[in-house]
Phi, psi and omega in degrees: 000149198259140182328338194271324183278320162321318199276313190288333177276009192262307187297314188291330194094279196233009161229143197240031188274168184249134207293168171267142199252184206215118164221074147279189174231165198207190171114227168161146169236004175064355148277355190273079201327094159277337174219168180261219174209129173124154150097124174293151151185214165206171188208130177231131215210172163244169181267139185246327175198184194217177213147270188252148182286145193242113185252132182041040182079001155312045221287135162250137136285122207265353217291002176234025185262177174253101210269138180191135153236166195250090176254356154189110157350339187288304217237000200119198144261153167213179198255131194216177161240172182253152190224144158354129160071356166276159156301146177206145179247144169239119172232152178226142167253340167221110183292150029253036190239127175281122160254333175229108160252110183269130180280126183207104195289125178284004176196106170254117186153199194251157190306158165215345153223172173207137166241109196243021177244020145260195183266000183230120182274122189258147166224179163246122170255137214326090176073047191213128142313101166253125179244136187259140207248100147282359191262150181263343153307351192214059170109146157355090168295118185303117124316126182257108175246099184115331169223169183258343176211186170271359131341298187254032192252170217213139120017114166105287176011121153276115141222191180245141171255139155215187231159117179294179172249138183262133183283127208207094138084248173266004165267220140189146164269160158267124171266124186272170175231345166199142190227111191244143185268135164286095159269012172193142185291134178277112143128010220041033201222131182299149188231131165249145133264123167230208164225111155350132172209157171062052184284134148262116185285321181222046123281343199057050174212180202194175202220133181236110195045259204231029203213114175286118171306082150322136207227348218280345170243007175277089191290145179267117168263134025282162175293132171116338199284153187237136164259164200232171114328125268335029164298178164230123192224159185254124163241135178267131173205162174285116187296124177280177166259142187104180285225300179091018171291339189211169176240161163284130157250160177270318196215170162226052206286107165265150204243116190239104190236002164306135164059014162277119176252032212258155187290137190248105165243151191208116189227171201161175201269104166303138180192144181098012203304137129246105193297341189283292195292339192090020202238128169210195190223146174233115167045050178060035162207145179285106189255127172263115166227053191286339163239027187276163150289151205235128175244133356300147174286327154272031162246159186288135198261099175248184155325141171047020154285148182249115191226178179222092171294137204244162188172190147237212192241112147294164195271003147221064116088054195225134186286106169254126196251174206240288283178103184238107186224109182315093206273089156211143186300111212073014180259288186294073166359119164087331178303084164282300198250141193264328179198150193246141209203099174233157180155160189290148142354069196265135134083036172284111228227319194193180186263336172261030171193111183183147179241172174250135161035052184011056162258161142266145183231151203208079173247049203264351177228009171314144189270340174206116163266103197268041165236170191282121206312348180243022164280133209253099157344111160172197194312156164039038167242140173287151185196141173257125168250159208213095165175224153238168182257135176253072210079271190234020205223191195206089172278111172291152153214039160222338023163128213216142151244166217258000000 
């Protein structure tokens, strides 16, 4: 058995696969034209920064949208902020301006292992596989929020997770992109996001990662919506006691993206490639892109690139897209930075501890201060970062005063 299989059967419990590995690129520089203008649609990303919010290097203007997240169905969306490293959906009605960013965690609840003796630290979250992404090739590098590495996070821990699903033998696993400690389940109630595998219709249950659903008392939303085998649906439930092998759901929200023919963005780990057909798989959904364009135009589209595909939905749920565009660093035109900050000066403590947009920065070896000698570092003074995430923090190596 191979060390990797070793690490996932400890955490999985009762699975032993051997994980895909993902090596692409990821990040934002807040300069990287990613959408356009006219036209409605939504686009789902991660946050790489802020100014303006910046998804996959992309600036949305936020200043008239409505920030909500959903922590129990019972009650709704509530107001929420957006933070480093979360998933996120943005609908629009004229890009680049956002009217709705709905937030959306794949895993909320408690740690049940955690293996930190590779190089990529893996944990289990209610029923979920997490491999936490130190590299900055392969994609967003998971934010830590609350720990300082994957080092302290424990057994028992409530926390949120976000992240894509990566395809893991007959399952998928989560590459997180920020991972936050928790003192209360929000709304008390656990969240898993996956891509449906073993739907039973009449058992009514369903294997969401590494964990059985019951569905059976659950009503499915939106009404009318059906789950399927590779769909991606949200289940909300009450964290049982014990061990945590299978859920109750409470609520069930399937994301059916068949036949939406609104311009579409998505982004997430190429993985299934057929360089002959154009064909791949993204964040659980099948993208055909035999007429798209691939930006940079002279790079090669492989496995375990990290990309952000723009496109619409065919009526059996498959992206065809126009538009394919790589996020890697020396690759991707304009990717100077995994992530960009611009905004006053919070919490200052030191030129190595001080926050932006309530990120933390850590610009005590940035390579160019790009300020003026009598300029004083400290609260409310504006400043642009430029630079990556190191744990629980952001190091510059760019620090620009405005």
């Amino acid at each position: 058995m191979t060390r990797s299989k070793q690490r996932l059967a400890a955490l999985a419990l009762a699975a032993a696969t051997a994980l895909v590995a993902a090596c692409g690129g990821g990040g934002s520089d807040g300069g990287d034209a990613g959408v356009g203008t006219g036209g409605s649609g939504y686009a789902v990303g991660t946050v790489t920064g802020f100014g303006s919010v910046i998804i996959d290097g992309a600036a949305w203007n936020e200043s008239g949208a409505r920030v909500q997240v959903e922590n129990d169905p019972s009650f709704g969306p509530v107001a929420a902020t957006v933070k480093l490293g979360q998933r996120v959906q943005i609908d629009y009605e004229t890009e680049p301006h956002a009217k709705v960013i709905e937030i959306g965690a794949a895993a909320i609840g408690p740690v049940q292992a955690v293996d930190t003796s590779g190089p990529a630290p893996l944990l289990r979250v209610a029923g979920q596989i997490v491999r936490a992404n130190l590299d900055i090739t392969a994609g967003p590098v998971t934010l830590f929020e609350g720990y300082a590495s994957a080092l302290g996070i424990a057994p028992g821990d409530l926390v949120e997770v976000h992240g894509v699903p990566v395809p893991s033998g007959a399952s998928y696993i989560l590459q997180a992109s920020r991972i936050e400690k928790l003192t209360a389940l929000p709304g008390g109630l656990v969240r898993v996001q996956n891509i449906v595998q073993q739907f039973n219709p009449s058992a009514r249950s369903l294997r969401l990662g590494d964990i059985t659903v019951s569905t059976a008392s659950a009503p499915v939303l939106p009404a009318g919506a059906t789950i399927a085998n590779g769909r991606t649906v949200t289940v909300w439930a009450r964290s049982p006691a014990g061990a945590m092998t299978s859920l109750t759901a409470e609520f069930v929200k399937v994301r059916d993206l068949s036949g939406n023919t609104r311009p579409s963005d998505l982004s997430g780990t190429v993985t299934g490639l057929d360089a002959v057909a154009r064909s791949f798989e993204i964040a659980g959904v099948r993208v055909t892109a035999a007429s798209a364009t691939l930006v940079p135009a002279n790079a090669v589209l492989s496995n375990g690139d990290f990309a952000v595909v723009r496109g619409s939905f065919r009526q059996d749920g498959t992206l065809a897209a126009t538009q394919v565009r790589i996020r890697k660093p020396g690759v991707t035109p304009g990717f100077d930075y995994a992530v960009s900050l611009t905004g006053p000066v919070t919490d200052f403590v030191s030129l190595a501890d001080f926050r932006v947009r309530g990120v933390r920065v850590d610009a005590s070896t940035a390579n160019q201060r790009a300020c003026a000698g009598n300029v004083v570092i400290g609260n409310g003074l504006d400043v642009e970062i430029g630079g990556a995430i190191a744990g629980d923090r952001v190091v510059a190596d760019l620090l620009f005063c405005r």
